[in-house]
PASEBA-1860 file (N, C-alpha, C; in nm, 3 decimals):
! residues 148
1> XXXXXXXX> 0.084/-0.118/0.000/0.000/0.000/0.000/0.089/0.125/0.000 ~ 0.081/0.216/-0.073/0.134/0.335/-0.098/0.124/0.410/0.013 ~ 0.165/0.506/0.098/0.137/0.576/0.236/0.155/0.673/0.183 ~ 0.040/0.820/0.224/0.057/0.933/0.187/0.137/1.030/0.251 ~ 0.186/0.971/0.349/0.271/1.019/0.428/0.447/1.049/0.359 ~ 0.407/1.041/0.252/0.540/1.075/0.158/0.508/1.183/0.065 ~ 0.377/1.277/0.075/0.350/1.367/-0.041/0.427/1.484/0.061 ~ 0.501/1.560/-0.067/0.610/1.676/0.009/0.531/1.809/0.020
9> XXXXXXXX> 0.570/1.812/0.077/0.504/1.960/0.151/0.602/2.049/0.111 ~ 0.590/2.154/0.059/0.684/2.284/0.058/0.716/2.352/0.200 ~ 0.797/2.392/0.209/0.806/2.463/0.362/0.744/2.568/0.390 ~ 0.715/2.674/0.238/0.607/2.785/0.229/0.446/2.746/0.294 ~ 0.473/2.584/0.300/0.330/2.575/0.286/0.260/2.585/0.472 ~ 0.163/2.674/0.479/0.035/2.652/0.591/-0.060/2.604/0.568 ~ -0.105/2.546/0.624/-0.263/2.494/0.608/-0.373/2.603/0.575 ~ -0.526/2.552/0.500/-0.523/2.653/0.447/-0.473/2.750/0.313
17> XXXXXXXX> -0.368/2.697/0.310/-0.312/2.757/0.179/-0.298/2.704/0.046 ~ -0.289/2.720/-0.076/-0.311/2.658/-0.168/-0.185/2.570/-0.196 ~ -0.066/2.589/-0.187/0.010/2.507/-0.165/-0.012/2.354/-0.109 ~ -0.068/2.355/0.054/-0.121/2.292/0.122/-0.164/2.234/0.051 ~ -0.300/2.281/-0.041/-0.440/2.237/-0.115/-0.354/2.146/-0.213 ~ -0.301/2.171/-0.242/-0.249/2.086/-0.356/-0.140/1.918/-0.316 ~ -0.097/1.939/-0.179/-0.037/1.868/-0.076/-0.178/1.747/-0.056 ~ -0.314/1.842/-0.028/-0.414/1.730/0.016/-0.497/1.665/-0.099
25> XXXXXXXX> -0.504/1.715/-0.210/-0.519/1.666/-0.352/-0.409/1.538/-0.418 ~ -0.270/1.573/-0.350/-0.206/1.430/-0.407/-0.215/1.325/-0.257 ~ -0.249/1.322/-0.142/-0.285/1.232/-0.053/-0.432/1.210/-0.071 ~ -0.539/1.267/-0.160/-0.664/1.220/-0.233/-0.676/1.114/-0.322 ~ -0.542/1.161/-0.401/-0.506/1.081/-0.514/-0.440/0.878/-0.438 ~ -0.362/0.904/-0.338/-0.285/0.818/-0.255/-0.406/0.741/-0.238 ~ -0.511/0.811/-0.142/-0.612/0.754/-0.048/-0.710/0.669/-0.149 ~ -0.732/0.747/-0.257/-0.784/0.676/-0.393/-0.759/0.500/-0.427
33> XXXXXXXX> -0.632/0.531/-0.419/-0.535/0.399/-0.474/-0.530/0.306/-0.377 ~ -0.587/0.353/-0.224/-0.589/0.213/-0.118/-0.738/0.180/-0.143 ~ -0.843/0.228/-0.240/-0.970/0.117/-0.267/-0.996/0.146/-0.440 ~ -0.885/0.130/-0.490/-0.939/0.133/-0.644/-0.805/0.080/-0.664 ~ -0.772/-0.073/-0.752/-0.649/-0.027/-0.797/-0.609/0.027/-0.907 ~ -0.703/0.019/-1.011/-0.684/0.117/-1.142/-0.773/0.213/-1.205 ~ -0.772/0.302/-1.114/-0.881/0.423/-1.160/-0.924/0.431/-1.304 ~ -0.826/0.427/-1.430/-0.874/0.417/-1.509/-0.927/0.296/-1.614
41> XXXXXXXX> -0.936/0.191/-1.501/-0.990/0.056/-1.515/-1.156/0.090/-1.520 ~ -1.196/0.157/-1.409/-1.302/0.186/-1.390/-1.436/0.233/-1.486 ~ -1.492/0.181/-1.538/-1.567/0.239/-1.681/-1.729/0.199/-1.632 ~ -1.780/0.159/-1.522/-1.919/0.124/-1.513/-1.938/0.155/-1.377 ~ -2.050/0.166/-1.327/-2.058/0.209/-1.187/-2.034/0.041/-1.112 ~ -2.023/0.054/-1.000/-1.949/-0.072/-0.928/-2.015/-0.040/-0.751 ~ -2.050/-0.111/-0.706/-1.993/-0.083/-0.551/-1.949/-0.179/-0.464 ~ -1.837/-0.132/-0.364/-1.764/-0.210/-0.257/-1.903/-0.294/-0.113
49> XXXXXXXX> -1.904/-0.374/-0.100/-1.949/-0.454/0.017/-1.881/-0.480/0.103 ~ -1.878/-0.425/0.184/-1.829/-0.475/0.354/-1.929/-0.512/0.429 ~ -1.951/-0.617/0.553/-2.004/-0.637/0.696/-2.071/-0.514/0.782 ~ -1.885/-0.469/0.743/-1.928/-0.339/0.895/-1.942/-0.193/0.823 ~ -1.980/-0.196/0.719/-2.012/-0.046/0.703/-2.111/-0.070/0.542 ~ -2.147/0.049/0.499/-2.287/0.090/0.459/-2.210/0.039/0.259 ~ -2.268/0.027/0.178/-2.249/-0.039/0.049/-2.199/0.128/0.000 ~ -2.119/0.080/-0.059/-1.996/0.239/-0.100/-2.029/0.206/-0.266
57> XXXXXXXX> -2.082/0.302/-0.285/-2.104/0.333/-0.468/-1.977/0.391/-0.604 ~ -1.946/0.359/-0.682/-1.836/0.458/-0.733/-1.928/0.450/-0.861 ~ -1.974/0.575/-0.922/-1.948/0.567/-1.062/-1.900/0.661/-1.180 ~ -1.912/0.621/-1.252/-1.814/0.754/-1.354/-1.915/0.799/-1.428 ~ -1.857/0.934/-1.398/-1.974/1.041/-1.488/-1.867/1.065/-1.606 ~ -1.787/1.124/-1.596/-1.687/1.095/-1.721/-1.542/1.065/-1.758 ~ -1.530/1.052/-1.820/-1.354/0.974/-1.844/-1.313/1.017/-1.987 ~ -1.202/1.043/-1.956/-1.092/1.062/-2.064/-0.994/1.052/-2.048
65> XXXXXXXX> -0.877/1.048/-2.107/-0.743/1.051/-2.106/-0.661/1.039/-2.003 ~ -0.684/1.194/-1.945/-0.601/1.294/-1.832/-0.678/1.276/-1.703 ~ -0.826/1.289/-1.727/-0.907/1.330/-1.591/-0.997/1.151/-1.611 ~ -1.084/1.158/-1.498/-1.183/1.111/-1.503/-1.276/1.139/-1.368 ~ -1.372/1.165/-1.388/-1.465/1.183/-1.271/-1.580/1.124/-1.280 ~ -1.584/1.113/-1.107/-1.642/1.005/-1.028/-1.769/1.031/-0.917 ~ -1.874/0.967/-0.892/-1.944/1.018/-0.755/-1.923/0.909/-0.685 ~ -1.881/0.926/-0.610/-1.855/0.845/-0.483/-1.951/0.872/-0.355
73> XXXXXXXX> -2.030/0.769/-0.302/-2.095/0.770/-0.255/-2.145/0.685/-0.141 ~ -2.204/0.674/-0.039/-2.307/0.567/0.019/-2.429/0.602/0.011 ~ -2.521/0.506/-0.013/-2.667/0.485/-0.116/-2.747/0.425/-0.009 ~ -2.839/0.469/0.061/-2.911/0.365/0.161/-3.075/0.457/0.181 ~ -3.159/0.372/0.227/-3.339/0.433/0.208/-3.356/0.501/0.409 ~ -3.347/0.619/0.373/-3.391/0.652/0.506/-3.510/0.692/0.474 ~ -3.616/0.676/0.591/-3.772/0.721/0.561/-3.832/0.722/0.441 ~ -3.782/0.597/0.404/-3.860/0.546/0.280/-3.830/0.577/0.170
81> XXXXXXXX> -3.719/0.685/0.163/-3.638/0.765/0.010/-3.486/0.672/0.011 ~ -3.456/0.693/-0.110/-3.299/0.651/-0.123/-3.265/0.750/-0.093 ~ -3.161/0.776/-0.003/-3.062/0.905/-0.029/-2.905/0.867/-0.029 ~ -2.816/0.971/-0.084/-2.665/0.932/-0.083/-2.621/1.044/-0.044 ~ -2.568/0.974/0.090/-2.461/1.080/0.191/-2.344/1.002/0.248 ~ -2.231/1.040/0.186/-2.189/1.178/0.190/-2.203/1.140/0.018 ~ -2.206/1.275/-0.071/-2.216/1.287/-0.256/-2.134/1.325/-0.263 ~ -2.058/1.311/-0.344/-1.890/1.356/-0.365/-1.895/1.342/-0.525
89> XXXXXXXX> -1.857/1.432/-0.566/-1.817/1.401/-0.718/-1.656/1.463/-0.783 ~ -1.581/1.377/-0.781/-1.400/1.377/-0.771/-1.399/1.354/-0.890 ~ -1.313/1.449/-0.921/-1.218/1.483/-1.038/-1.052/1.451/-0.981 ~ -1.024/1.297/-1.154/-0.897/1.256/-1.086/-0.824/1.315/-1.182 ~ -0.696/1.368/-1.181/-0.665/1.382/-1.254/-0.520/1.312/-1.282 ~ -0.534/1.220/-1.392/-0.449/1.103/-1.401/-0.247/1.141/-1.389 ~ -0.232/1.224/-1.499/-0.092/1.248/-1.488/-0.058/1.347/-1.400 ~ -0.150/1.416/-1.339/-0.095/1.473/-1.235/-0.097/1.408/-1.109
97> XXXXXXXX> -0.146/1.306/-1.113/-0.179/1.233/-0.946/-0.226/1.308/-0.857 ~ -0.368/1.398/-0.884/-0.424/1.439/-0.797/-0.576/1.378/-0.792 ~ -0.634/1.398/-0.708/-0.780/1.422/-0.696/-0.856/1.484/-0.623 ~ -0.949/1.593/-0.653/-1.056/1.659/-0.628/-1.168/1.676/-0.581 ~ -1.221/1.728/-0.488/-1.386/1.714/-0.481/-1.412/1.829/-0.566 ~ -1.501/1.833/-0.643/-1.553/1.927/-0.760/-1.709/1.978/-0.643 ~ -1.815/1.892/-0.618/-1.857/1.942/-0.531/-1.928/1.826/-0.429 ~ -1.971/1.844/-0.309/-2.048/1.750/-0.234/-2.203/1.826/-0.199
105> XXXXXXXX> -2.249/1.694/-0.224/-2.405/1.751/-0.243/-2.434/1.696/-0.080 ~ -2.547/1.746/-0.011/-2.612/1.675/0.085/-2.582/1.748/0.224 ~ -2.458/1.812/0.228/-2.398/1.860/0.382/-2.530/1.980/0.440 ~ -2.623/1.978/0.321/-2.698/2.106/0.368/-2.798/2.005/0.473 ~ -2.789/1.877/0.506/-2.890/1.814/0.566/-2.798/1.792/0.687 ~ -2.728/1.840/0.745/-2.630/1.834/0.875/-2.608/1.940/0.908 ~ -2.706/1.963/0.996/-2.662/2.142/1.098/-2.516/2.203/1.084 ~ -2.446/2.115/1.101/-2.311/2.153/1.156/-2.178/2.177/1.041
113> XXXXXXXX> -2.203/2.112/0.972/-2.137/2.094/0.828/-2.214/2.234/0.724 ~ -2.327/2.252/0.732/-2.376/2.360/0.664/-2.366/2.495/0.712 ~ -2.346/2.496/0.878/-2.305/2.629/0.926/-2.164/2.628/0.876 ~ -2.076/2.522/0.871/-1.963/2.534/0.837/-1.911/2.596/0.727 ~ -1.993/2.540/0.601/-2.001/2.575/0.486/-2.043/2.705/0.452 ~ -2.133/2.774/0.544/-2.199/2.879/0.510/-2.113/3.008/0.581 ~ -1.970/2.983/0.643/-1.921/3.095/0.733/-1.771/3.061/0.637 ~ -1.738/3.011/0.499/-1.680/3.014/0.453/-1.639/3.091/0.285
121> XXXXXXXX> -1.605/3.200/0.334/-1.652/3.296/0.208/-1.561/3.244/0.077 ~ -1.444/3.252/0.097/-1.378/3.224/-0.013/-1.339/3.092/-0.078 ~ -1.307/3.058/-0.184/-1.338/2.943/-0.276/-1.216/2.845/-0.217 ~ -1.095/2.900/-0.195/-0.978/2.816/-0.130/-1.060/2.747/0.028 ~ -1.102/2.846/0.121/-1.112/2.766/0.210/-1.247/2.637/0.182 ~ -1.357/2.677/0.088/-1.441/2.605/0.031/-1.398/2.443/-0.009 ~ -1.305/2.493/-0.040/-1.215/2.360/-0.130/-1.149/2.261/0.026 ~ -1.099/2.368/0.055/-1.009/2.268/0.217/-1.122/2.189/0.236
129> XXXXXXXX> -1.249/2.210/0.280/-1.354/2.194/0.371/-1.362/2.073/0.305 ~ -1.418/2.059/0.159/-1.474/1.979/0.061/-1.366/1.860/0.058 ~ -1.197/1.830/0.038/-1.117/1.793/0.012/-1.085/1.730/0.152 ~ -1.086/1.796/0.271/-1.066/1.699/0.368/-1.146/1.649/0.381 ~ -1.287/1.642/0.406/-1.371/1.559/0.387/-1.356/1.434/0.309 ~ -1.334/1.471/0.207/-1.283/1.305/0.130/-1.164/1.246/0.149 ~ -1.077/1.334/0.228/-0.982/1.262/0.284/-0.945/1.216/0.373 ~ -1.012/1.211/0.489/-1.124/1.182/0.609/-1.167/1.075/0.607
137> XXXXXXXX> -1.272/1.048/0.464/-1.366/0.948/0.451/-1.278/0.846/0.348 ~ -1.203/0.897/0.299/-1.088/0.772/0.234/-1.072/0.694/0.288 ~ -0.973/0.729/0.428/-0.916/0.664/0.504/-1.031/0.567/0.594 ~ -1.088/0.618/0.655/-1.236/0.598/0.667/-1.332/0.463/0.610 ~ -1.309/0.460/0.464/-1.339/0.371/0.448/-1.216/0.254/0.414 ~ -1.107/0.262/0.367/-1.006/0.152/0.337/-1.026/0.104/0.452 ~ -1.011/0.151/0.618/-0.989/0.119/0.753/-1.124/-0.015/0.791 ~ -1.187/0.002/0.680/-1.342/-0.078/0.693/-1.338/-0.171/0.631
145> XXXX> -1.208/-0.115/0.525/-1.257/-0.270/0.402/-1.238/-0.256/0.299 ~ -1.327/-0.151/0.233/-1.373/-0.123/0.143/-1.314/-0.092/0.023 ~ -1.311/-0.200/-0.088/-1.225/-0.211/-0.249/-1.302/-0.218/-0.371 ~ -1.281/-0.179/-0.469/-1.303/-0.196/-0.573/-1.216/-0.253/-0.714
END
């Protein structure tokens, strides 16, 4: 398993900062590669089964070359609706070894995550918010099981 604990940090870099941002975009890319092993293998929607945690969705909205993007998801019927939380839709981008949250749908249904979201004016810290989150829930889920 690849450890992201080898993506270099500039010394310029603070958290917060786009430098940084780009630091947590190639440990996206890392965290990626401990439940996919060939991202651009991936061409149909698929999902991971584990015991101990909820059926993890991946599918591709589009693919090409360089990029390909993905919603990544868990899919389950609360009060009688399907819903998928957390919605993530990642943009990988292949020769650069990064990946992206482009946007996450759903945080507006969690008090706490939407005040979060909503006391964040500018698009960099927008991005931190969005990006650790999936890097959070990466780890999160490999720690469960969870492959494709």
């Amino acid at each position: 398993m690849i450890a992201d604990q080898w993506c270099k940090t500039s010394w310029r870099a603070r958290p917060g900062s786009f430098v940084s941002l780009m630091t947590l975009y190639e440990s996206n890319f890392v965290r990626l590669g401990w439940l996919i092993d060939d991202l651009r293998a991936i061409t149909a929607g698929t999902v991971s089964q584990v015991a101990s945690d909820c059926d993890l969705y991946l599918t591709p909205l589009d693919l090409s070359r360089y990029t390909s993007v993905f919603r990544l998801t868990y899919e389950f019927i609360f009060e009688g609706q399907s819903v998928r939380d957390p919605d993530l839709e990642v943009c990988v981008y292949h020769d650069a070894r990064l990946a992206e949250v482009r946007s996450f749908r759903g945080f507006e249904r969690h008090p706490q995550l939407a005040k979060l979201q909503s006391g964040l004016k500018r698009e960099l810290d927008q991005r931190w918010m969005r990006n650790m989150m999936l890097n959070k829930w990466l780890e999160y889920c490999a720690e469960r099981g969870h492959h494709f």
